[in-house]
N, C-alpha and C positions, 0 to 999 in steps of 0.2 A: 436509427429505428423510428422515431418520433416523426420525420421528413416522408420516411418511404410509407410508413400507415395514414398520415394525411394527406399525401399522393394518392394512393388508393384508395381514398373513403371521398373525395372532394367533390367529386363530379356526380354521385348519387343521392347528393340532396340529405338535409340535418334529416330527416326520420330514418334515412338509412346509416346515420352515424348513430342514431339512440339506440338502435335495435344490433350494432354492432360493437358499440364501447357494453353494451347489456349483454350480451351472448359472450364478447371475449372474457368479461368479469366472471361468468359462470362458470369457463371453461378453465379460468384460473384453479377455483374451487376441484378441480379434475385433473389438476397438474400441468398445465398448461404453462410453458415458462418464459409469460412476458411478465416482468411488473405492471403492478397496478399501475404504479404512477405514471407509468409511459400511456398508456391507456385513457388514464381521465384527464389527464392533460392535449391527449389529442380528442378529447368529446371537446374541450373549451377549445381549442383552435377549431375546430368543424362550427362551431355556435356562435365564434367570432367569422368564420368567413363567410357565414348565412345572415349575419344583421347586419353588413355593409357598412359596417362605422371603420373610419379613419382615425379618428381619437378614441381610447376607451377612456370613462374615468370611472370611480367608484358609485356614482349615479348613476349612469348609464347600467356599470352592472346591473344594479339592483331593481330596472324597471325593465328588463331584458326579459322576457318568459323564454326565449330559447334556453337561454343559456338555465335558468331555473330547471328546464324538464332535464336538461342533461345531467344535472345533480342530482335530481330523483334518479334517472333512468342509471346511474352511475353508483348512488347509493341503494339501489335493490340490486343490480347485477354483483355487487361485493357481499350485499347479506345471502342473496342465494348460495354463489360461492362458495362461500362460509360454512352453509346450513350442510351444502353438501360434504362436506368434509364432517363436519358435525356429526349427522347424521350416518354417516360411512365409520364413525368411529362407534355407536349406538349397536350398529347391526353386526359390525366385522368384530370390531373389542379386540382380541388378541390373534385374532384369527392372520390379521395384517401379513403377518410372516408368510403364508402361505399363498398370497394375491401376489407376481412377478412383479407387474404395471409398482402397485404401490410399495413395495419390499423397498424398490429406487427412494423413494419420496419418504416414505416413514418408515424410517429403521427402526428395527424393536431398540435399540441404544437409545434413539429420538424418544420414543414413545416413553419408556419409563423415565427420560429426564422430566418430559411433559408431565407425566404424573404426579411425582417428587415436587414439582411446584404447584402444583394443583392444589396439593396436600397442606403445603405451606399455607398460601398465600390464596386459594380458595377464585373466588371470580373476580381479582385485580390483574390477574396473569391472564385471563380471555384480552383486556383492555391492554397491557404492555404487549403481548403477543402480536396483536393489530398492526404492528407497528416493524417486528421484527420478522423481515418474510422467512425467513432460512427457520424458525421456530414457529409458525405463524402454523402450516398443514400438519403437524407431529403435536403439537398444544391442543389445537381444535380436535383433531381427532381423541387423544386422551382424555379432551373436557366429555364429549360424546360416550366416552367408554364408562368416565366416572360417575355416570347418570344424573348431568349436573341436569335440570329442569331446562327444556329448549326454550322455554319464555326467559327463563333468567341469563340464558346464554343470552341470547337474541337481544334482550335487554342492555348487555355491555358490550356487547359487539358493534351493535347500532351507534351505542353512545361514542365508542371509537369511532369509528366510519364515520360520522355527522358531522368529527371535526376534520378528516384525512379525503374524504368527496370533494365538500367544496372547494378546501385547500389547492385541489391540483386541477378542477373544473375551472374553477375563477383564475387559476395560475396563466393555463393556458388561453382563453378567452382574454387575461389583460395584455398578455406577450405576443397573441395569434396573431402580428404584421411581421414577426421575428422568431420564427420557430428555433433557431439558434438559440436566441436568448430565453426563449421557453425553457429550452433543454437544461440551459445553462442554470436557471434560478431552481428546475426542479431538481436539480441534482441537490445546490445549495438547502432550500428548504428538508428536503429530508435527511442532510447530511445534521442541519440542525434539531429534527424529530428525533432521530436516531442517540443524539449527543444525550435529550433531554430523558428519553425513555432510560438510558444507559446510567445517567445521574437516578431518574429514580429509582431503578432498579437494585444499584448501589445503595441508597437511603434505605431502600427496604430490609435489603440484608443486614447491614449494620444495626438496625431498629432489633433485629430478629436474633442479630450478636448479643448485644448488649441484654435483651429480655435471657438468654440463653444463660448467661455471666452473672444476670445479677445486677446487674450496672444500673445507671439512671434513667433507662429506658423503661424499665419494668422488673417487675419480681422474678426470677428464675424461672423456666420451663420445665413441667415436670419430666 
């Protein structure tokens, strides 16, 4: 997937790769089922084949303004996205059931898990969420329904994203002479995101065990 969408974006120049890694990020937020990270890792191959460099190194990155606007333009097409799920969760609320399109995508099963950890765990689940796509559009919509403040969303949503954009921007821009090996580290890296959210995720419950019990986490829950 990552070959055949750098094939097609290569020949129309890096502002038509900002305006396309931006539009398909949106279109994510609307159910669109590429991953993100195939996505911002082909903005960093288009922003490494626009600066002409044969070596990258971590210098280089960092005085690169392509490759910088691609991170912006990659870190708003994720917060729109986002927003519009968000927002779809704000106006629709329980309504979901009765839209065909989204019935697929957020199942009322989805949606009240989403909820049940809202509940818990409040706005650390927008940030572990980030993370897990298959809970990522049924979470956000829920946060939307539970009238969490769109600044506060927006707030830890960003805070995710800020570390997950350049992650897979810089990915693809250091590997962009070896789209193989692009593929190959982005699968790695998320498979290590994935591991790290799943540990915390694990930590929370147990945190949440223990306060539950009595234990040395905390007092009992009323």
């Amino acid at each position: 997937m990552l070959q055949r969408l750098v094939d097609m974006l290569s020949g129309h120049g890096l502002h038509a790769g900002y305006a396309t890694v931006f539009g398909v990020l949106v279109l994510c937020g609307f159910g669109l089922p590429i991953p993100e990270d195939i996505v911002l890792v082909t903005g960093g191959v288009l922003a490494w084949m626009a600066s002409d460099m044969e070596v990258v190194t971590i210098s280089s990155m960092l005085h690169h303004p392509g490759l910088h606007v691609m991170v912006l333009f990659g870190l708003g097409g994720i917060l729109v996205g986002d927003s519009v799920i968000f927002w779809a969760g704000r106006k629709l609320g329980a309504h979901v059931a009765d839209i065909a399109p989204l019935r697929r995508i957020i199942t009322p099963a989805r949606l009240a898990e989403a909820e049940k950890l809202i509940r818990r765990r409040g706005n650390v689940v927008v940030i572990i969420a980030r993370f897990l796509p298959g809970l990522r559009a049924p979470t956000y919509f829920a946060v939307g329904h539970s009238k969490l403040p769109y600044w506060e969303f927006l707030l830890f949503d960003g805070a995710a994203a800020a570390i997950s954009a350049p992650l897979w921007v810089c990915l693809g821009f250091y590997f962009g002479s070896n789209i193989g090996e692009a593929a190959r580290h982005a699968a790695r890296f998320g498979n290590y995101i994935l591991a790290a959210v799943l540990v915390a995720v694990a930590g929370l419950g147990i945190r949440w065990w223990l306060k539950r019990r009595g234990g040395p986490g905390g007092p009992p829950l009323p």
